[in-house]
C-alpha positions as protocol buffer text, in pm:
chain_id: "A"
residue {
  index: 1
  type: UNK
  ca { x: 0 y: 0 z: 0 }
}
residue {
  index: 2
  type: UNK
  ca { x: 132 y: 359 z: -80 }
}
residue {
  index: 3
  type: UNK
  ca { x: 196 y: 614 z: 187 }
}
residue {
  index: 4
  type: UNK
  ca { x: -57 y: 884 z: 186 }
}
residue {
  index: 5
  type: UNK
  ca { x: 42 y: 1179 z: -104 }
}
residue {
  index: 6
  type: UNK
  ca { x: 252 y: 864 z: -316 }
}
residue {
  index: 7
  type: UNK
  ca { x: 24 y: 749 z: -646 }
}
residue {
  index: 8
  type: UNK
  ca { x: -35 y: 403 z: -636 }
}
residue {
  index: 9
  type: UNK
  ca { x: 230 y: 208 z: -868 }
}
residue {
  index: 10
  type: UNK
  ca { x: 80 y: 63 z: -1179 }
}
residue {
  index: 11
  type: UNK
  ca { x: 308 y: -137 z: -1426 }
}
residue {
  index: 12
  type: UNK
  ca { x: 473 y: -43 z: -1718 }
}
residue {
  index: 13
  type: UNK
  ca { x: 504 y: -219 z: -2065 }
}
residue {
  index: 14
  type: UNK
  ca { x: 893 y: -318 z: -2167 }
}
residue {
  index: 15
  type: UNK
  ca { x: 901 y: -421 z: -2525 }
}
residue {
  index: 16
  type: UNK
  ca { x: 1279 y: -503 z: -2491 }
}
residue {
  index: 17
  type: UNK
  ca { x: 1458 y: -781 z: -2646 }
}
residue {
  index: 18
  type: UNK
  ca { x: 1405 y: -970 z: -2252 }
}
residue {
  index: 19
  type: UNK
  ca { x: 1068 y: -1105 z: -2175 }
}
residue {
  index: 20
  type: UNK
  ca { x: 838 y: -826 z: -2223 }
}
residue {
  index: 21
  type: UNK
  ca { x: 759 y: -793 z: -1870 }
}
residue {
  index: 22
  type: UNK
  ca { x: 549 y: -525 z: -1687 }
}
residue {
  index: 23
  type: UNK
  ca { x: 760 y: -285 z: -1503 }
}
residue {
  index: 24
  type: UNK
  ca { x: 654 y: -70 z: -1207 }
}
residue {
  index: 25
  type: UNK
  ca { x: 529 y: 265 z: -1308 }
}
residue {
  index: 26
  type: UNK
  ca { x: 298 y: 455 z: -1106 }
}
residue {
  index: 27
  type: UNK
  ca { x: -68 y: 517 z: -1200 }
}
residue {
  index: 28
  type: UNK
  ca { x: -69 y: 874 z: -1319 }
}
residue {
  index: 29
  type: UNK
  ca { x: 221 y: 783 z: -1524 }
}
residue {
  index: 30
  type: UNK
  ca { x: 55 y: 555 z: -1687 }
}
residue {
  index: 31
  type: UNK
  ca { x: -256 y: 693 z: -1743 }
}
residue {
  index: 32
  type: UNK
  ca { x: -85 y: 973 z: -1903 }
}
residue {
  index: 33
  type: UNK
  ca { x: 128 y: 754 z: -2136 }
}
residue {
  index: 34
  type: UNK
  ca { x: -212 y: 610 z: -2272 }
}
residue {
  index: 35
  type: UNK
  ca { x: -345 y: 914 z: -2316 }
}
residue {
  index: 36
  type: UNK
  ca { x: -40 y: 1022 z: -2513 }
}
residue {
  index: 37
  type: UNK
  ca { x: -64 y: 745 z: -2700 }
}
residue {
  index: 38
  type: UNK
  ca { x: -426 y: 784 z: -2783 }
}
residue {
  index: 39
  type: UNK
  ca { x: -457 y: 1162 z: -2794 }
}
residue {
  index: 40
  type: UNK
  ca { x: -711 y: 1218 z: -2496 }
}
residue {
  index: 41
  type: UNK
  ca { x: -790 y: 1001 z: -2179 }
}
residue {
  index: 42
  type: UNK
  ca { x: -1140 y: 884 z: -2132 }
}
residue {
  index: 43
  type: UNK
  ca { x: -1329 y: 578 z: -1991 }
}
residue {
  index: 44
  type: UNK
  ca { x: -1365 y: 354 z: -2297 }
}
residue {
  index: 45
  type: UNK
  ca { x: -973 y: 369 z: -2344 }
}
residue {
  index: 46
  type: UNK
  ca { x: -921 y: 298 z: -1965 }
}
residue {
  index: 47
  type: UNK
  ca { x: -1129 y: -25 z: -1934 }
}
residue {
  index: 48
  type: UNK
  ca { x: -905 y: -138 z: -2258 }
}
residue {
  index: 49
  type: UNK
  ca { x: -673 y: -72 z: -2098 }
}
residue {
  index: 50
  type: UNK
  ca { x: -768 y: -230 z: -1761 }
}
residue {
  index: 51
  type: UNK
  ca { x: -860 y: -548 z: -1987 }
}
residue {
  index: 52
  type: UNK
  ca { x: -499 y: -589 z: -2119 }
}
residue {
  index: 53
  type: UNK
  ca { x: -267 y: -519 z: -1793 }
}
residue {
  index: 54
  type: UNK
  ca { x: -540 y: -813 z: -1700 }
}
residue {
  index: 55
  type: UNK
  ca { x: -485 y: -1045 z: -1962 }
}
residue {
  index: 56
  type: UNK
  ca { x: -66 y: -963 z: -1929 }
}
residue {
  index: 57
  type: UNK
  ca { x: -104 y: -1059 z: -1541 }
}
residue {
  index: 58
  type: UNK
  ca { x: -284 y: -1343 z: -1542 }
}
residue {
  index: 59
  type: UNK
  ca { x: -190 y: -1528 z: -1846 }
}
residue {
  index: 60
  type: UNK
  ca { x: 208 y: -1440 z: -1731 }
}
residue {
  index: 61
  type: UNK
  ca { x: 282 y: -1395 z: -2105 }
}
residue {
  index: 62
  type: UNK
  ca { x: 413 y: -1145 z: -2357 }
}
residue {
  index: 63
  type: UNK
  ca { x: 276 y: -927 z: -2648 }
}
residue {
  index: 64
  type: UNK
  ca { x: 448 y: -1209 z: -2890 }
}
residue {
  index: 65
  type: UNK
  ca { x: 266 y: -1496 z: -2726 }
}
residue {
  index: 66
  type: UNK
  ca { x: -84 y: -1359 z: -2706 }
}
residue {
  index: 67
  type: UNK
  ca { x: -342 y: -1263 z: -2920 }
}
residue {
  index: 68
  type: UNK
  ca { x: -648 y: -1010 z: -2887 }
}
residue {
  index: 69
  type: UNK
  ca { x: -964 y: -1087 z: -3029 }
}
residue {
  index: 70
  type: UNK
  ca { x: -1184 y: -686 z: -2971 }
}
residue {
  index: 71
  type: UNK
  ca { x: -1584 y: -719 z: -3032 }
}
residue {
  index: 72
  type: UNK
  ca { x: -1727 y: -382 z: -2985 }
}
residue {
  index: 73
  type: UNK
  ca { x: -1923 y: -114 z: -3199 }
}
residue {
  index: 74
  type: UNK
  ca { x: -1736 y: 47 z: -3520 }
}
residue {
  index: 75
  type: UNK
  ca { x: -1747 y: 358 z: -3360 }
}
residue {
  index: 76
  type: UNK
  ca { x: -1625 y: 603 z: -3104 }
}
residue {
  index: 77
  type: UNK
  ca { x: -1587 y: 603 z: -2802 }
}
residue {
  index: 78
  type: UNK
  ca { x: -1596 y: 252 z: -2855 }
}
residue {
  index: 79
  type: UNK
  ca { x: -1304 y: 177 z: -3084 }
}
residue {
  index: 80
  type: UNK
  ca { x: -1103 y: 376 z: -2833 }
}
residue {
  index: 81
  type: UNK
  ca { x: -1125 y: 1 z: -2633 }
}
residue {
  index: 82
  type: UNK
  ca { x: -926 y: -109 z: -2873 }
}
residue {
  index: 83
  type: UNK
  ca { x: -650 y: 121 z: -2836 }
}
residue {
  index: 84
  type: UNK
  ca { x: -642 y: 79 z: -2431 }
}
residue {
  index: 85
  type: UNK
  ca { x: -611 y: -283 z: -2523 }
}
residue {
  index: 86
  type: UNK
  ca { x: -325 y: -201 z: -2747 }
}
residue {
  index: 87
  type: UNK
  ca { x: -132 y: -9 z: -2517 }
}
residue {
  index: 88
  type: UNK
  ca { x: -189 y: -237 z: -2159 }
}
residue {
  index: 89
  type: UNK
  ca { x: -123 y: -597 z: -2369 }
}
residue {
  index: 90
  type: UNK
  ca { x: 130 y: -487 z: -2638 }
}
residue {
  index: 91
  type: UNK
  ca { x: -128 y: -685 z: -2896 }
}
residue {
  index: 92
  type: UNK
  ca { x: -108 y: -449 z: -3212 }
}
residue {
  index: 93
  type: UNK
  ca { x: -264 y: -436 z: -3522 }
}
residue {
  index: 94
  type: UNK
  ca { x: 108 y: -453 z: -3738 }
}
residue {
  index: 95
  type: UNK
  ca { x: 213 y: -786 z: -3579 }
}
residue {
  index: 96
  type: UNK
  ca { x: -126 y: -983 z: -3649 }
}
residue {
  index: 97
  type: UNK
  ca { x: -236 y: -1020 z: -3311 }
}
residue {
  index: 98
  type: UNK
  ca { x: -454 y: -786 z: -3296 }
}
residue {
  index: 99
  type: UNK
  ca { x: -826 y: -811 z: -3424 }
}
residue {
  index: 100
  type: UNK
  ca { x: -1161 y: -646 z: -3420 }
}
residue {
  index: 101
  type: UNK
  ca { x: -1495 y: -722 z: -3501 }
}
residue {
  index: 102
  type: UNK
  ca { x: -1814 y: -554 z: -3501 }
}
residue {
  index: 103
  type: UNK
  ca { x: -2015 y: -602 z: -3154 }
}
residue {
  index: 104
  type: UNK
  ca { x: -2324 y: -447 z: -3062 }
}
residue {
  index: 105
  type: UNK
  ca { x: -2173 y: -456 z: -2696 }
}
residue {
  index: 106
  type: UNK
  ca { x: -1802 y: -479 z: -2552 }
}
residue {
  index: 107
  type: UNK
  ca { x: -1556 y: -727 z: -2498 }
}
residue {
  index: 108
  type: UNK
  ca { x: -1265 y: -919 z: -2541 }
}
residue {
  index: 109
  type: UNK
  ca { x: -1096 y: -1249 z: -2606 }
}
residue {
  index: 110
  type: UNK
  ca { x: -731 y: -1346 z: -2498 }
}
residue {
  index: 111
  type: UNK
  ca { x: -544 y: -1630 z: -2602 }
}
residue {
  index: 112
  type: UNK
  ca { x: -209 y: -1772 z: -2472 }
}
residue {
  index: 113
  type: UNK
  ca { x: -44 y: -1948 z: -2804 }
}
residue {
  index: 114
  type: UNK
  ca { x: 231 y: -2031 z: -2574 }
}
residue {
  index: 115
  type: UNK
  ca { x: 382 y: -2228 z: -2392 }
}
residue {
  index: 116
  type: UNK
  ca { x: 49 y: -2374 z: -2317 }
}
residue {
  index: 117
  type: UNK
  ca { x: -243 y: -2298 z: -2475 }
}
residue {
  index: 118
  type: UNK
  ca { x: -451 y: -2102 z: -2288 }
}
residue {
  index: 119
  type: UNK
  ca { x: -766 y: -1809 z: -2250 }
}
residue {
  index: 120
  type: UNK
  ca { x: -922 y: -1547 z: -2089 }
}
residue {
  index: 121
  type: UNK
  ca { x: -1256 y: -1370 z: -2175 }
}
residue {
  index: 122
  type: UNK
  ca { x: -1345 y: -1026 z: -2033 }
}
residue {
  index: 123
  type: UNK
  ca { x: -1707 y: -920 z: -2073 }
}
residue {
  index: 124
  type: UNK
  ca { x: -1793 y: -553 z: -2002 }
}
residue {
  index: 125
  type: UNK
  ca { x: -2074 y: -595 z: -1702 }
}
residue {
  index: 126
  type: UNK
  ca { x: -2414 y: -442 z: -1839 }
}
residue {
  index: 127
  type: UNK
  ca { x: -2431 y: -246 z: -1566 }
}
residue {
  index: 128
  type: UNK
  ca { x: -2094 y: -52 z: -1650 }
}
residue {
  index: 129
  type: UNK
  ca { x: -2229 y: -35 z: -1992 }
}
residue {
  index: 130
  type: UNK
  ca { x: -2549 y: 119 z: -1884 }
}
residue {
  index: 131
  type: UNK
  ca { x: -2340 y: 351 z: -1643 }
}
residue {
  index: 132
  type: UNK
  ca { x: -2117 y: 485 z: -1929 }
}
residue {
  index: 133
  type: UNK
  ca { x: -2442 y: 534 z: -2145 }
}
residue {
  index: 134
  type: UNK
  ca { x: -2613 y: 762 z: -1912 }
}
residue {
  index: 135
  type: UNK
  ca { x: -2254 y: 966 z: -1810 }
}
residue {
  index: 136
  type: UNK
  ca { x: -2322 y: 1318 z: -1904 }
}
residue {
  index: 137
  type: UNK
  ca { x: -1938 y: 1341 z: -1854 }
}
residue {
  index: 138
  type: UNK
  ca { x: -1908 y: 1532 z: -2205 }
}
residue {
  index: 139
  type: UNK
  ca { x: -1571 y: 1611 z: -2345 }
}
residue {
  index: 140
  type: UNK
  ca { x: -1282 y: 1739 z: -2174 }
}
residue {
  index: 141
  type: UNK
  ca { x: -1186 y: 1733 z: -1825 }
}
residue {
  index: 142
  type: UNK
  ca { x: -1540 y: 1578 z: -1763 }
}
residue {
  index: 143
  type: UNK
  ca { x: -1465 y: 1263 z: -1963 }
}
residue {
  index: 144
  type: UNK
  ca { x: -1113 y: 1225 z: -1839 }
}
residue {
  index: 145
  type: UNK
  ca { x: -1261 y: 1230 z: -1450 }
}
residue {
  index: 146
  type: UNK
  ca { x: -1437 y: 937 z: -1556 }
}
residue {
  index: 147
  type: UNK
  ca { x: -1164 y: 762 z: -1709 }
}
residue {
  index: 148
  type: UNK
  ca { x: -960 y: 839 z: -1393 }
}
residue {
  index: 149
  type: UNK
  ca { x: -1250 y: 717 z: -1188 }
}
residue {
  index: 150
  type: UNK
  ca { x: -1298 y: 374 z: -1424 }
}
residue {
  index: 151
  type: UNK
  ca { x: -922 y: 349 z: -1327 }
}
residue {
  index: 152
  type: UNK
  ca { x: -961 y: 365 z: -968 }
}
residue {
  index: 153
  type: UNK
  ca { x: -1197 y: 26 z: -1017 }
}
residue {
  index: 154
  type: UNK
  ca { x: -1163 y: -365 z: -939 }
}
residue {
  index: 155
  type: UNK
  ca { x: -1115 y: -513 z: -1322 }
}
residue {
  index: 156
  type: UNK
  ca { x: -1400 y: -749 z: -1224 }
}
residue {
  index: 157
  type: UNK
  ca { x: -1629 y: -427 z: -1100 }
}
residue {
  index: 158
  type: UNK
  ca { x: -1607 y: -365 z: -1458 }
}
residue {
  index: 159
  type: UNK
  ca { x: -1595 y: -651 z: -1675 }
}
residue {
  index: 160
  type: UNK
  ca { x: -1730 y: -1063 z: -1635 }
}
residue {
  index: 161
  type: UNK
  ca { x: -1411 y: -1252 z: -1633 }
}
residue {
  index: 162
  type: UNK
  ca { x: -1403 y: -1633 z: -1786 }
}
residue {
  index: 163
  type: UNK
  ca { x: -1092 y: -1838 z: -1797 }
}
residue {
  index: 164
  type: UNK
  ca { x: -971 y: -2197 z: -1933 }
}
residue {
  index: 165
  type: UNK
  ca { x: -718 y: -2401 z: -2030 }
}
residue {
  index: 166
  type: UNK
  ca { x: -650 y: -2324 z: -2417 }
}
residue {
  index: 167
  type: UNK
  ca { x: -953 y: -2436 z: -2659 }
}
């Protein structure tokens, strides 16, 4: 636990030629890094976000041996899942593991290619859906509270989590 007035540490992606671990970085750092990367910080590229770290940390694995299967709408904010996905798993778009398809709703697929076979489902909960639906958060400061605040949350506060042995 951080001492009062520290940010909490978060982890940090480390493409290197080593492992591809997750290195300590704390939480404003890296919500500013995804931002960065994505050109604003908001709620829909947080819980992307959220689901990759996830995926990372419990399938111990690296951006080369797991893939990212993204169902959500065509649209924005909703294709800004994608890119929080992007940046927390290292999945990308240029090395083929890295997909989308059209969803009426959110979520997304995880698979472990190696060294066993494995996968990991994250559902956004319908209530978070609902939630984000009737935010009035707007643009601005107003939507990046809200990511802030979707960052502050339990992964499974925000998404149904299912896990198994590869299929």
């Amino acid at each position: 636990m951080p001492r009062r007035g520290q940010p909490r540490t978060a982890t940090r992606l480390d493409f290197g030629q080593s492992a591809a671990i997750l290195r300590p970085l704390p939480s404003t750092r890296l919500l500013a890094d995804a931002a960065r990367f994505h050109g604003h910080l908001g709620p829909w590229l947080v819980l992307g976000l959220k689901a990759g770290r996830h995926a990372r940390r419990k399938l111990r694995t690296t951006p080369f041996t797991l893939t990212a299967r993204v169902f959500c709408p065509s649209r924005t904010p909703y294709t800004c899942f994608i890119d929080g996905i992007q940046f927390g798993c290292g999945c990308t778009v240029g090395k083929g593991n890295l997909n989308h398809a059209r969803s009426p709703r959110c979520r997304v697929e995880f698979i472990r290619t190696a060294p066993a076979r494995a996968r990991l489902v994250l559902n956004l909960r319908p209530e978070v859906w609902n939630e984000l639906h009737e935010s009035k958060s707007g643009k601005g400061r107003a939507v990046a509270a809200l990511g802030r605040a979707i960052h502050r949350r339990p992964v499974s506060s925000l998404f149904l989590i299912d896990s198994a042995p590869g299929r």
